[in-house]
N, C-alpha and C positions, 0 to 999 in steps of 0.2 A: 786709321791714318787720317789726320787733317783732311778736310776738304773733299771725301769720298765718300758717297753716297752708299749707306748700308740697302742691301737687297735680301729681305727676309725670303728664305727656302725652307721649304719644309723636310726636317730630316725624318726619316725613319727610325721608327721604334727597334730595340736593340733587341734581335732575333739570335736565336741557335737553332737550325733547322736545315741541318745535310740533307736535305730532302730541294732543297735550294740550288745544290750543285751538282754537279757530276762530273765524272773523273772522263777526260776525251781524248782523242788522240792527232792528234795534230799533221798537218800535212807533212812535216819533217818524220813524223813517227816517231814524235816526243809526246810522253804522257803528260798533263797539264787539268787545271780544274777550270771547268767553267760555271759561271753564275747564271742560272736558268732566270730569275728576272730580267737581269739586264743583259743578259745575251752575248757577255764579254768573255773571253777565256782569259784567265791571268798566264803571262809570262809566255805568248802565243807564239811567236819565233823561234828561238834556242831552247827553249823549255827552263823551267824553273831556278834549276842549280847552277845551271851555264848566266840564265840571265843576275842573277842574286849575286852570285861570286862575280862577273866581269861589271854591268852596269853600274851595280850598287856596293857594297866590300869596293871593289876594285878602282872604281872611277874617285870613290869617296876618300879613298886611301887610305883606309883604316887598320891597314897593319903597322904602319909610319906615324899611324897618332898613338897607337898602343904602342908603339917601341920609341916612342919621343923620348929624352930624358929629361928627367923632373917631371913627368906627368903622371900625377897618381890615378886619372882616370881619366875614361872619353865614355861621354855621353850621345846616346844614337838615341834620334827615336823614327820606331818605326810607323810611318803614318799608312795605314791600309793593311795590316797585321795577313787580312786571306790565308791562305794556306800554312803560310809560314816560311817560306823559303827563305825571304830576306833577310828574317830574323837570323832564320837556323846556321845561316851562311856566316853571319854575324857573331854569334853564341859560338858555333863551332872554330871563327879565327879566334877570338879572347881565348879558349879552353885549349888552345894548342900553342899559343903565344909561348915565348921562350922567357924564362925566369927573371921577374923582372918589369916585365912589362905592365902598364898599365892596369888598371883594374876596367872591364865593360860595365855600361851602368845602358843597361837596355829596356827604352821603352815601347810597346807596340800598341797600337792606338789603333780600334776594331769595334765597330756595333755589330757584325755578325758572324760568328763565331763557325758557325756552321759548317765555311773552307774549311777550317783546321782541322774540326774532327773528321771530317771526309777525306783531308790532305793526309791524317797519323793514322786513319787505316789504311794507305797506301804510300806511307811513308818510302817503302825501298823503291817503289816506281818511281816518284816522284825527286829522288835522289835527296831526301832531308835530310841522311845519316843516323845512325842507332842513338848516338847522343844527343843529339839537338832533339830529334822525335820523342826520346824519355824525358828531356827538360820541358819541352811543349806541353808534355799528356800533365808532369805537375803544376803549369803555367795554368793551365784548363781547369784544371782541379781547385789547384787554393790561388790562385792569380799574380804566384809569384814563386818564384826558383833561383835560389843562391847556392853558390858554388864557392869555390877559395878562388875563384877567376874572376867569375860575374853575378852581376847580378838582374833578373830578366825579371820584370813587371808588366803587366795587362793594365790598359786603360780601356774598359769596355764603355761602348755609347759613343752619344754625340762626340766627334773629336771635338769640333772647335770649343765644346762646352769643357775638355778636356782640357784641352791648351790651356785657355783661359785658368784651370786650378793648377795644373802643373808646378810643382814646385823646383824642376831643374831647369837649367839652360843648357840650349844642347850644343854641342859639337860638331854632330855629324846630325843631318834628316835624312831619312830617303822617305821618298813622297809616290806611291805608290796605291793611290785609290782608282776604282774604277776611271774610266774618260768621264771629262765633262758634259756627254750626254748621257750618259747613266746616271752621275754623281755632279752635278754641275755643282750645288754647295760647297767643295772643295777644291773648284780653280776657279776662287774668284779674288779678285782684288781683298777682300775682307780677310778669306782663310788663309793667302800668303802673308799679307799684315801680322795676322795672327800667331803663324809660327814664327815672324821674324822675330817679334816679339820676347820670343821665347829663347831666342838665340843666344850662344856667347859671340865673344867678342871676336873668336877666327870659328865662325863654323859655314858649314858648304852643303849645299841640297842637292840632291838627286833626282833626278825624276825620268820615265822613259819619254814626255812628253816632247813635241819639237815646235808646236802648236804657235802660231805667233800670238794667238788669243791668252794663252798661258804663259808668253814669253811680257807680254804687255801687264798681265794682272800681276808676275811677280815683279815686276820694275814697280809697278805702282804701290804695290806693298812693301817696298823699303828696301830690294835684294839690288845685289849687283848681278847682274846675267850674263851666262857665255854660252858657248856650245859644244854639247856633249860628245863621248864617243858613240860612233854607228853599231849598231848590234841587230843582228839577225836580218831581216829587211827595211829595217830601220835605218837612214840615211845620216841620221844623228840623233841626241838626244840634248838635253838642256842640264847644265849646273848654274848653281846660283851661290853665291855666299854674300858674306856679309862686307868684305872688301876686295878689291878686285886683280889684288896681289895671289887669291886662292884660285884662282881661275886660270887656265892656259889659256881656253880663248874666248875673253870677254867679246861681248857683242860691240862691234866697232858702230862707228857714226854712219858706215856707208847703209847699216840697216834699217833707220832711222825713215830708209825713202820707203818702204812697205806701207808704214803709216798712212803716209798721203793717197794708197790708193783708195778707192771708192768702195769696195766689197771688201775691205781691212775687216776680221774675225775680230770682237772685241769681248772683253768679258763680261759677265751677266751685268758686273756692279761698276762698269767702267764710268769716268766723269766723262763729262762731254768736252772737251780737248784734250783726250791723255797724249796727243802727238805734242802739242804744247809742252803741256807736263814733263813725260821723258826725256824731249830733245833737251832740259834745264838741266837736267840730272846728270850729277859729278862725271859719272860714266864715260858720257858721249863728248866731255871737253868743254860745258857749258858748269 
């Protein structure tokens, strides 16, 4: 994006090693994986297949873009691939769609492979379903699984190095990498640029974040912003897409006053007036 300062991160080299995570059990007495570096558990509220099927499938709306007419596909990609849930949620609505429908064209974007093979020996805990988990183990294997429904591709490594070659534009994101203190290379002004980038012309993101620090880096990177549905102890969540006709509740003007406080969360590669910057932006009536 114009006028924004890139902030080199160092990513991490692309790892498979279950020995990373472990399968835990959550205070709901939902099973769920957590990443032993960063000390995150994915999908730590509702557990995996409740969070995949309502925040992401759900919020994204992707059985409504598979039964669109005239739509010979929808492209998803999934950005934080981990266990697989979101995918599997994903793979498992295209493979049940009613005749007719769209084709999936699904990407999962992942340097550490690790979740997964931890997630497909605990696939029935974990709620993946027997079909999604047998597409995942040949996803693992040769890096790609086509069906007469979908089609599901691995993009292992750097994502943004990813994006950057990607050759679809997508539909649907769901954006789903560790927090920005684990993973701060991935909510920054740069990496939302980056998938906007990537974007068609009606596509919508998902993300569980609610973070104004994340809500600031995707304004700046070209998205329109609103706010998401609440899920598990989560009081909301954030959507973004590319116009703001796909949004029920874009981010109105009155949010605009958080900026001006003093201890405002900004993101690593923020410029220095992004309160400037957004208050301009179509969005907000400027």
């Amino acid at each position: 994006m114009s006028g924004v300062p890139a902030v080199p991160v160092p990513v991490p080299v692309p790892v498979t090693d279950p020995a990373r995570h472990a399968l835990v059990r959550t205070r709901a007495g939902i099973m769920a994986v957590r990443g032993l570096v960063e000390g995150e558990v994915m999908h730590p509220g509702v557990g995996p297949r409740v969070e995949a099927e309502r925040l992401y499938v759900g919020q994204s709306r992707l059985a409504e873009r598979l039964a669109a007419p005239g739509v010979s596909s929808v492209v998803v990609f999934d950005v934080g691939l981990g266990a697989g849930a979101n995918a599997a949620a994903a793979w498992t609505m295209a493979e049940q769609a009613p005749a007719g429908a769209a084709r999936l064209e699904l990407v999962s974007f992942e340097r550490d492979l690790g979740a997964l093979e931890l997630g497909l020996d605990h696939a029935e805990e974990l709620g993946l379903g027997d079909g999604a988990a047998a597409a995942a183990r040949v996803l693992l294997a040769e890096g790609c699984v086509v069906t007469s429904r979908s089609t599901w591709r691995l993009e292992r490594g750097d994502v943004l190095g990813a994006l950057e070659r990607e050759p679809a534009r997508a539909d649907i994101v769901f954006w789903d990498p560790f927090s920005p203190r684990a993973n701060p290379a991935l909510w920054t002004v740069a990496a939302f640029a980056a998938v906007r980038a990537r974007a068609g012309g009606r596509c919508v993101l998902v993300t569980y974040s609610a973070s104004t620090a994340v809500r600031i880096a995707m304004l700046l990177g070209g998205w329109v912003v609103g706010i998401g549905d609440p899920i598990g102890d989560k009081a909301a969540t954030t959507m973004a897409a590319t116009g703001p006709e796909l949004l029920s509740r874009p981010l109105e003007r009155s949010w605009l006053s958080r900026l001006a406080l003093p201890d405002v969360p900004l993101p690593l590669d923020s410029p220095p007036d992004p309160a400037t910057r957004i208050a301009r932006l179509p969005q907000f009536g400027s």
